[in-house]
N, C-alpha and C positions, 0 to 999 in steps of 0.2 A: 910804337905802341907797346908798351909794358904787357908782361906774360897775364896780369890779373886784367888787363883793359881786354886785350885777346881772348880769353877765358869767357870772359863775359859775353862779347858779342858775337864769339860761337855757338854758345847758350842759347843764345838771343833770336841767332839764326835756325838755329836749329827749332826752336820754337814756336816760329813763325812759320815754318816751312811744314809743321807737324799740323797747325792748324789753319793754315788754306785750304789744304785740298780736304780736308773735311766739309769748310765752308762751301767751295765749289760743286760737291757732288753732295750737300743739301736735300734733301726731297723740297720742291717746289711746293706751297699749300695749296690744297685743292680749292679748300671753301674755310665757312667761317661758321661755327654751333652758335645761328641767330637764339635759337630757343630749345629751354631744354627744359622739361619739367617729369618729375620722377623719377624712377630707377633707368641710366641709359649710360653704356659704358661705348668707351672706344677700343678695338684690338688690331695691335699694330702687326706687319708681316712676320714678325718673330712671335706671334703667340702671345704674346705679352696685352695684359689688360689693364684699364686704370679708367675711374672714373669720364664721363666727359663733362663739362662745365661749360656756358654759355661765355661766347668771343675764344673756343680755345679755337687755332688752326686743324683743318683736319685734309690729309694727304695722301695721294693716291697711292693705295694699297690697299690703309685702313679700312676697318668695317666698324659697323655703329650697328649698338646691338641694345635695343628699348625690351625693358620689362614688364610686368604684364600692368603696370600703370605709368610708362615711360613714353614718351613724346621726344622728340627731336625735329627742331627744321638746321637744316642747311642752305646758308648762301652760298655760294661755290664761285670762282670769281670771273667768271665770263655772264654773272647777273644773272643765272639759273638756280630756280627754288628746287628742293624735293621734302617735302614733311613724312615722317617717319611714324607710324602708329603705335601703339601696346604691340609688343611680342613680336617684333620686327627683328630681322637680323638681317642689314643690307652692307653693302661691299665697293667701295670702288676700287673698281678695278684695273683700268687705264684712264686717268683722266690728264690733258694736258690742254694750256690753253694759251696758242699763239696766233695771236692776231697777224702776225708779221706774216705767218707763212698756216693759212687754214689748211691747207691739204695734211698735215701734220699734226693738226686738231683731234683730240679724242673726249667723248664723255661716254664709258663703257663702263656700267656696272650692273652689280649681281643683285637682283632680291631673293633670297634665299627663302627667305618665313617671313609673315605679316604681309603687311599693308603700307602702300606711300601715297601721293601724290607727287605730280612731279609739275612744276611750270619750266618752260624750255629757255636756257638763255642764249647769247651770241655764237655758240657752239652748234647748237641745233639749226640755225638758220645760215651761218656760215661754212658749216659739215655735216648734213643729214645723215649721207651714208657712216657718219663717224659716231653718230649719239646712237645707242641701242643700250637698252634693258635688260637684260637675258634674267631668265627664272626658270624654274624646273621641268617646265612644261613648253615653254613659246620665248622669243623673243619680241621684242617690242621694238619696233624703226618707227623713227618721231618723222611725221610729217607736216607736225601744227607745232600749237603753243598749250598743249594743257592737259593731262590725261593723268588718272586711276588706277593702279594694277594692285590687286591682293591673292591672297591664297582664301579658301572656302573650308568648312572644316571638312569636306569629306576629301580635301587634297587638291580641287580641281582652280584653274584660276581662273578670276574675273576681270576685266580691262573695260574701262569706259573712258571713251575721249569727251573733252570738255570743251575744245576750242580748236575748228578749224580737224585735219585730218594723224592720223595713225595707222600704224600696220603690224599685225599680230600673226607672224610666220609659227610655224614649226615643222616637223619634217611631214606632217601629215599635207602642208599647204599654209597659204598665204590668206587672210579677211582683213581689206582695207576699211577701216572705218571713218564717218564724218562724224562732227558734232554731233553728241550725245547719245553716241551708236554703243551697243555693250556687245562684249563676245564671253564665252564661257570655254574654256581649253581644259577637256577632262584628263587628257595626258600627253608624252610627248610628240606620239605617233598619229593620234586623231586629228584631224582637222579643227580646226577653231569653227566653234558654231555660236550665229548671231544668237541673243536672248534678251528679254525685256530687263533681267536682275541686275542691277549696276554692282560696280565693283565694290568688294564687302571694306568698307573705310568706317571702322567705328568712329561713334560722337565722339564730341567733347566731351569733357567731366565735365559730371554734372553741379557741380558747384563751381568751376571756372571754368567758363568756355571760351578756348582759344582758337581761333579763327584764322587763317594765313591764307589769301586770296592770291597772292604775288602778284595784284593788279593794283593791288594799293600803296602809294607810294608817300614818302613822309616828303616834307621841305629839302629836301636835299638827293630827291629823287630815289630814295632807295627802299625797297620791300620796309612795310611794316606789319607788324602782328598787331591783330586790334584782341581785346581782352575784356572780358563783360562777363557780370557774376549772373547768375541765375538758373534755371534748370537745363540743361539740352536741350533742343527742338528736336530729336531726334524722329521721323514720323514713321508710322506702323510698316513696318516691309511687310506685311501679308494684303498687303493690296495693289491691285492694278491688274494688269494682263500678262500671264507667262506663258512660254512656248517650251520649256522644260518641264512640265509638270506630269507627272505620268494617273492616269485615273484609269479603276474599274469600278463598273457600276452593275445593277439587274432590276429589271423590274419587266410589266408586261401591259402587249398596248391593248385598250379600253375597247373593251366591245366584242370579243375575238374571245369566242370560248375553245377547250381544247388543253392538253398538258404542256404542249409546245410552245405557248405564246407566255406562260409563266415559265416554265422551268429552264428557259435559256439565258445566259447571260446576255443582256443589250451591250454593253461593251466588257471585251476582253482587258486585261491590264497591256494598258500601250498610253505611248507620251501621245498626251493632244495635242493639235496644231495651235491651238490658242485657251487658254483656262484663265478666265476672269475670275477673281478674290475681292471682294470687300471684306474687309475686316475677320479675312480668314476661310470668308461663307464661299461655295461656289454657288458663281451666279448666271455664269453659262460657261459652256464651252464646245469648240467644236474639234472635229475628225475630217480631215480634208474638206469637206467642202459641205457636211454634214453641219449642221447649227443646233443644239441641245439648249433649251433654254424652259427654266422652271416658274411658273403660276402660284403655287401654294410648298411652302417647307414645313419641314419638322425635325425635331431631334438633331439641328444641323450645329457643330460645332467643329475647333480645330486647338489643335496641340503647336508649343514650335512654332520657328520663325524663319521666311524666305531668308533670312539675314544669317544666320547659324547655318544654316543648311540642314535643320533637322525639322520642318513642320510636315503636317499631316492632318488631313481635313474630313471631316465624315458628316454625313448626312440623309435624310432622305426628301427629294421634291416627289409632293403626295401628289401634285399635278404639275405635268411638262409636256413638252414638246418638239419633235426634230422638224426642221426645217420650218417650222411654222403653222405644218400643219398635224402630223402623227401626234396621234395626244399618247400619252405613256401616264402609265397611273403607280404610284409609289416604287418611283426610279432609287434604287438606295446606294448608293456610292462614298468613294475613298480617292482622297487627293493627295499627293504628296511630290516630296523631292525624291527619287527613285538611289538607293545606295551606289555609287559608282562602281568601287572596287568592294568586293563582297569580303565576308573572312573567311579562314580556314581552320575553324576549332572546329577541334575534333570533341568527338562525346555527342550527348544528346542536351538541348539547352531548353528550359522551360519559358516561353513567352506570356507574359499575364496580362491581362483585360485592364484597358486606359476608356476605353469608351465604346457606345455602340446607338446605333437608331433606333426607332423602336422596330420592333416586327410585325409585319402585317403580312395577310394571309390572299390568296387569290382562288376563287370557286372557278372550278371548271366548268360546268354546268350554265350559269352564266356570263363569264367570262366577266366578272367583275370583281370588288375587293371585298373581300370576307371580313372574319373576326383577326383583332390585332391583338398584339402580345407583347411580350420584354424578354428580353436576352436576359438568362439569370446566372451562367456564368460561361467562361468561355477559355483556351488556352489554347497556345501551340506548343509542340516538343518538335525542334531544328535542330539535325544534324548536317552543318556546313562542311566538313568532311565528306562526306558522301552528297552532297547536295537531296538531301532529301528533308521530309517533315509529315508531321501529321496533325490533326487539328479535332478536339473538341469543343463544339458548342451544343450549350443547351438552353432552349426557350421553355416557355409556357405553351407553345404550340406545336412541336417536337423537338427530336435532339438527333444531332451528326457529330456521327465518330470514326475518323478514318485512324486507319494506323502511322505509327510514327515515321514509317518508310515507305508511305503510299503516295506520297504527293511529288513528284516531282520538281526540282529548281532550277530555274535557267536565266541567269544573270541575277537581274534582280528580283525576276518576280515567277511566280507560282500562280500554275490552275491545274485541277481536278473535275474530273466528271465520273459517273457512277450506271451504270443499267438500269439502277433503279430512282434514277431523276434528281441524283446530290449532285451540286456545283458550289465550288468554289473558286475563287478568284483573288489573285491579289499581288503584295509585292512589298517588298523594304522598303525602307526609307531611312535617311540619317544616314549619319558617319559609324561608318562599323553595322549597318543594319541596326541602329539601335531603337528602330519602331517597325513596325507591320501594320498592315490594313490590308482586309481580305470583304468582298462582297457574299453572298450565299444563297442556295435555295434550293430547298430540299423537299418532296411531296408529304403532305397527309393522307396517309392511306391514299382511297382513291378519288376525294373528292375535290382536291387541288395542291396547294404549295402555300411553303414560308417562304418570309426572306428576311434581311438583315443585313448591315454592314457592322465591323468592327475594328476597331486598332486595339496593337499589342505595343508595349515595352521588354525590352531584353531583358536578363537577368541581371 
């Protein structure tokens, strides 16, 4: 062999030799970017980011990270869906997938922010202990085929299973759930608690709704995306039955003269055990074992949506009743999602008038409903630094004015009482406390009481 024939196939060798072992230690593909619509990038274990585009390979490490109108589904190749919502940023993070040897199976990844879906493939059924979820708050152990998990905007998360069972740990404890069970995990030390609010999964866009069941399958056996123009069917989340809801209400029972039966509050601010919503209205609710349920309304409206995590509900039933029998005459209440983690601005923060019921008045004398009135204006001033606040309101049928350091706060919510027959009641709501609703009721000279309920917005 000649010095240039030598030459060469040293070259050659050495060439060859520089790119096998490259090829050899490869990352394996996780999955396959079935669908991608919007702004939705990939970031690989070096920090490094680059568009993602539907059919590119995606492998475990990477994270896929959707914008605030970005979609992503992934096939992953053991036949497992996950759909990625707006404002997601999720992670895999050990995934491997051998059939030859399951005990070595993993499907481990991170949702960091947003919202997925996930349908379970030959991973989940051939290594349960090996598929989990992990998120900031709980992990998620698949023991079905089909589940939910989002974040809520006040931080907390939501998991609903869709098919068959799941399990929603954290160090607080363990809630196994079946079919179409929902859990709410406020943080990582609480316990997962059941609730009626399914996991918060935005629509579709509303001019292409894209739809990914992972139950439907093309001629060739494999996941298809069905695609249909028209508006969202998205339907109202302020209805149905919740066990998260926090209410105070006041009012006083019929027949029963005396300053006592008007000027106390009938409920303090505390989560009911069950709060039914149509179209935002409360239409009863109960207190252990207690049944509240209203005859005649008024002034009853609501801000906000179970779905945000910011609504807040106010009203009053001119006629109700607890257990069916206690008649209650202009019960005036305030419904809401109660603030989790509260803030800590310091200063004093002015809260302004979003809405109110009307005012109605109660004669002590006969222990019936007097002259009615309107709230004419109303505010809080909140110092979350010190946990304190203070609250003017003023009716047509008097006016309460405590000081801006007289009211006490304790989590989320606040009540006051006075020697001379003022109460108030109430409590945040929204992400950052960015709503209030407070009940009220304060004497007329000495011939009975007002009352009232109202919501605030922050500054």
């Amino acid at each position: 062999m000649n010095t240039a024939v030598k030459l060469n196939h040293t070259l050659l060798v050495i060439a060859l030799s520089a790119i096998y072992p490259l090829q050899a230690t490869a990352a394996a593909s996780a999955g396959v970017a079935q669908f991608i619509a919007g702004d939705v990038n990939v970031r690989r274990p070096d920090g490094g980011t680059a568009p993602l585009a539907k059919g590119k390979d995606i492998e475990s490490g990477e994270s896929i990270l959707t914008g605030v109108n970005g979609r992503a589904q992934v096939k992953f190749t053991d036949g497992g869906l996950v759909s990625l919502q707006p404002n997601t940023e999720f992670k895999i993070a050990n995934y491997s997938d051998n059939a030859a040897n399951p005990k070595e199976e993993r499907f481990l990844v991170d949702l960091l922010r947003g919202s997925m879906r996930a349908i379970t493939g030959l991973i989940g059924k051939r290594n349960r202990e090996n598929y989990k979820v992990t998120t900031t708050t709980a992990t998620i152990g698949i023991r079905g085929s089909g589940f939910t998990a989002g974040y809520n905007p006040d931080g907390s998360l939501g998991v609903t299973t869709e098919l068959d069972a799941i399990e929603v740990c954290n160090a607080g404890g363990c809630v196994g759930l079946t079919a179409g069970e929902s859990v709410r995990v406020a943080n990582s030390t609480d316990a997962p608690v059941r609730t009626n609010v399914k996991a918060p999964v935005p629509p579709p866009d509303p001019v292409r709704n894209v739809i990914s069941t992972g139950d439907d399958v093309d001629s060739n056996g494999k996941a298809k995306i069905l695609e249909g123009a028209g508006k969202s069917t998205e339907t109202n989340s302020n209805n149905g039955t919740f066990n998260s809801l926090k209410i105070a209400a006041t009012g006083f029972l019929q027949g029963i003269s005396g300053p006592s039966a008007g000027g106390v509050p009938t409920v303090a601010p505390q989560v009911a055990t069950s709060a039914t919503l149509v179209d935002g209205k409360l239409t009863r609710f109960n207190l252990g074992s207690d049944a509240y349920v209203p005859s005649t309304t008024n002034g009853v409206n609501s801000v906000g949506s179970i779905s945000t995590g910011d609504f807040i509900g106010w009203g009053t039933w001119v006629t109700s009743s607890r257990n069916g029998g206690t008649a209650i005459s202009n019960m005036h209440y305030v419904v809401g999602q109660p603030t989790l983690n509260m803030p800590t601005t310091a200063g004093l923060l002015t809260y302004t008038l979003t809405g109110a019921s009307p005012v109605t008045s109660y004669v002590n004398s006969t222990g019936v409903a007097g002259a009615s009135g309107t709230l004419t204006s109303a505010s809080l001033s909140v110092d979350f630094s010190n946990s304190k606040m203070g609250a003017t309101i003023n009716t047509t049928l008097g006016n309460i004015s405590i000081a801006s350091s007289a009211i006490a706060i304790s989590g989320s919510q606040f009540s006051y009482s006075s020697g001379t027959g003022i109460y108030v009641d109430g409590f945040f709501a929204g992400v950052n406390a960015a709503r209030a609703g407070l009940v009220y009721t304060a004497p007329i000279l000495s011939t009975g009481s007002f009352s009232g309920a109202a919501t605030f917005k922050a500054p």
